[in-house]
N, C-alpha and C positions, 0 to 999 in steps of 0.2 A: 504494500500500500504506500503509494506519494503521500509525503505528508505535505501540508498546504499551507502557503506562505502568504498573509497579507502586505504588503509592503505601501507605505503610505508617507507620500512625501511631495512636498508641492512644486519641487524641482522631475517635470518629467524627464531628464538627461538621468538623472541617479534613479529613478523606476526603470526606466530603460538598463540602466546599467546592472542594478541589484536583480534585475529577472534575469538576465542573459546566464549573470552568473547564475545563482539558484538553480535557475535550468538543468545548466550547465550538471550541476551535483547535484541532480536527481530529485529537486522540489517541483514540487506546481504552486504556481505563483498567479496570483492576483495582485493587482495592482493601483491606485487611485492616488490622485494629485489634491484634495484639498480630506479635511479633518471632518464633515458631514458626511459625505460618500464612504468613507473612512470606514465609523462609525455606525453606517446603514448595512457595507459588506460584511462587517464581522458580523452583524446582530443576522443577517439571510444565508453566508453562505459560511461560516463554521470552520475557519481555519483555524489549523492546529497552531501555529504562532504567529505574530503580527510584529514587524518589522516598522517603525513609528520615529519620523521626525518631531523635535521639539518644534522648531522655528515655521511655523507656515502661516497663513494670512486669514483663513475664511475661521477657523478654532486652531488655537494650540496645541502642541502635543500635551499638553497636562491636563488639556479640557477635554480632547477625546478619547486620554488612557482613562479620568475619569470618568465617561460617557461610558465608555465599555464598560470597568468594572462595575458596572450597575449589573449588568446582567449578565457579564460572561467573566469566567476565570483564567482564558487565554493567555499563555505567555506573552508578553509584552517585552520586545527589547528595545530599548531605545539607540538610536544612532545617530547622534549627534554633530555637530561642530563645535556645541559651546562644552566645555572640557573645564569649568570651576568645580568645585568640592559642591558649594551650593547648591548647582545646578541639578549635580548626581542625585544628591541625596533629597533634592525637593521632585525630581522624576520619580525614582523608588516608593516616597512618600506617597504620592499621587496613584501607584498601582502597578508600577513599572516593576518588573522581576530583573531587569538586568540594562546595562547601561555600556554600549561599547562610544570611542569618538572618532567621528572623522577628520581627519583620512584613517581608512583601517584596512590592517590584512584583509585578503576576501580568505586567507584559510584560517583567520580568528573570529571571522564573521560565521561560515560555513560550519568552525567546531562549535563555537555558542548554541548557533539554533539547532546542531541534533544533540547537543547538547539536553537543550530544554524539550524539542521532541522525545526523544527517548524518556522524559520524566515524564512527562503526559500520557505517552504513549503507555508505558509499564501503570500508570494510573488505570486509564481507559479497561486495559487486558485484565484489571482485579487482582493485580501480585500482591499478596498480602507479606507486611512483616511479623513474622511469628511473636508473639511475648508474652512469656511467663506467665502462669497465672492469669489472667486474661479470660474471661468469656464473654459473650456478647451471642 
């Protein structure tokens, strides 16, 4: 199974680019230029991670990782160019599960997200951690 990539950034040169790549190592990619269409793809079509710029014009990345976590638990990574401690850690705040900056590897991009696919995933499939004493 392709696990599925939303990628969301108002710069369509870096959607262009972040799908090619993706592709490239075996994602299916979706893709959208403003934070409302963003926000209406995750909620209709259920991608396994979402790829999220801070900086864009129509909502912010911190209004539509918010918007999201309303109703979806999606990995959220954020990709950046602003690279303060602030900025990290008010992204995270917001809902964001990980935080890379641009410019970045595409093979530190590429290990993050199955990274965080593979946590979803082993979610999704029911692996339970055994522990002690424990019933339920």
């Amino acid at each position: 199974m392709q696990n599925k990539v939303l990628v969301i950034d108002d710069d369509p040169e870096m959607t262009d680019l972040l799908s090619l790549l993706l592709k490239t190592n075996g994602f299916e990619v979706l893709s959208c230029n403003c934070g409302d269409e963003g926000v209406q793809r995750a909620r209709n079509e259920s991608p396994n991670v979402i790829i999220l710029d801070l900086m864009m014009h129509d909502m912010d990345g911190w209004q539509v990782c918010s918007a999201i976590r309303k109703f979806s638990s999606v990995p959220i990574l954020i990709l950046s160019a602003l690279d303060n401690p602030g900025t990290i850690v008010s992204a995270l705040d917001a809902g964001a599960d990980d935080f890379l900056t641009k410019p970045v590897s595409s093979g530190l991009l590429v290990s993050r997200l199955k990274t965080l696919t593979r946590r979803v995933n082993a979610q999704d499939a029911g692996i339970l951690i055994p522990v002690p004493h424990v019933f339920i």
